[in-house]
C-alpha positions in Angstrom: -13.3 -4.2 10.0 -13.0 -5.7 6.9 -12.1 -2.1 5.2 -9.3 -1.2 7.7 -6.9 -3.7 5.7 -6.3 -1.5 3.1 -5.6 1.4 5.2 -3.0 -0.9 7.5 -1.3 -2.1 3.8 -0.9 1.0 2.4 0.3 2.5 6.1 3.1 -0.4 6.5 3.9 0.4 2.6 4.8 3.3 3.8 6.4 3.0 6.7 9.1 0.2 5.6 10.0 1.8 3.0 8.6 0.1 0.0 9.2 0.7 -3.9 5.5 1.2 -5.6 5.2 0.8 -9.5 2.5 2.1 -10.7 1.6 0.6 -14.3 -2.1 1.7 -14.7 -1.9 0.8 -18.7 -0.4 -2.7 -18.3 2.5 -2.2 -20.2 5.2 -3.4 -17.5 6.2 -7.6 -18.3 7.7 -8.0 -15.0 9.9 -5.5 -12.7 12.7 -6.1 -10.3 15.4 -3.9 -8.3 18.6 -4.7 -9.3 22.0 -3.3 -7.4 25.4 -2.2 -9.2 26.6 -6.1 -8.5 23.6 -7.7 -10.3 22.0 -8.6 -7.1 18.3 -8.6 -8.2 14.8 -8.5 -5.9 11.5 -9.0 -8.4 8.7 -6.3 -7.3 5.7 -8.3 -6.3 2.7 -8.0 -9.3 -1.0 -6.9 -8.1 -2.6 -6.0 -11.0 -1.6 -2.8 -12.1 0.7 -2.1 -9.3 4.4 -3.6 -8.5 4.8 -3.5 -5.1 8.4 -4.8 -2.6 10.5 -4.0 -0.1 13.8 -3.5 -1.4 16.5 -5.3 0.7 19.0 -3.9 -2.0 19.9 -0.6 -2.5 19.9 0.0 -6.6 17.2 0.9 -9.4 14.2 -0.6 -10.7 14.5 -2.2 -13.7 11.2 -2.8 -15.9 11.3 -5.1 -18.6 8.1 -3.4 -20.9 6.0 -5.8 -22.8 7.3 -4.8 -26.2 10.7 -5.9 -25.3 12.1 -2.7 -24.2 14.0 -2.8 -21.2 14.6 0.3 -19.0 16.5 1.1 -15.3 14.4 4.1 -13.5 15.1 6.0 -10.2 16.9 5.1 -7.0 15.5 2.7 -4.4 17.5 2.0 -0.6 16.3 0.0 2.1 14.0 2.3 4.5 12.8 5.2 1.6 10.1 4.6 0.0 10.0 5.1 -3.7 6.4 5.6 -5.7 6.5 6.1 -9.7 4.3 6.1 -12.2 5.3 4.5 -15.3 3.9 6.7 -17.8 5.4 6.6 -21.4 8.5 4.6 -19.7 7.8 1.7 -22.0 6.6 3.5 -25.4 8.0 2.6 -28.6 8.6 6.4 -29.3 12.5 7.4 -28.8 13.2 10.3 -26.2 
């Protein structure tokens, strides 16, 4: 019983439309979803995962632990969003 809670989490993730940050390196400082009127929502932190959501309809912004600050992807109530960080927050310029 006790392993069916993972499965129910990750089906009402799903389903309600949540924003998922994957951050697998641990280079994310915090992360939020922030609208075009500076509404912001923080992304919950487990670990190496930023989970919410979004009641706004914006981007996620990701404030990297080196000080770099970035705005990734689009995010609406009801669609979920999944992304992997990758070299998001890298000191390298693109």
């Amino acid at each position: 019983m006790a392993g069916a809670f993972p499965v129910v989490a990750a089906a009402t993730l799903a389903f309600t439309g949540s924003v998922v940050l994957l951050d697998p390196s641990r280079k994310v400082n915090s992360a939020q979803l922030i609208d075009g009127w500076g509404h912001k929502q923080p992304l919950l932190n487990l670990a190496y995962v930023r989970v919410g959501v979004p009641r706004i309809e914006g981007a996620v912004q990701i404030s990297c632990k080196n000080g770099k600050v970035v705005e990734r992807g689009y995010v609406t109530p009801g669609a979920p969003t999944w992304q992997k960080l990758g070299d998001t927050c890298s000191t390298s310029r693109s």
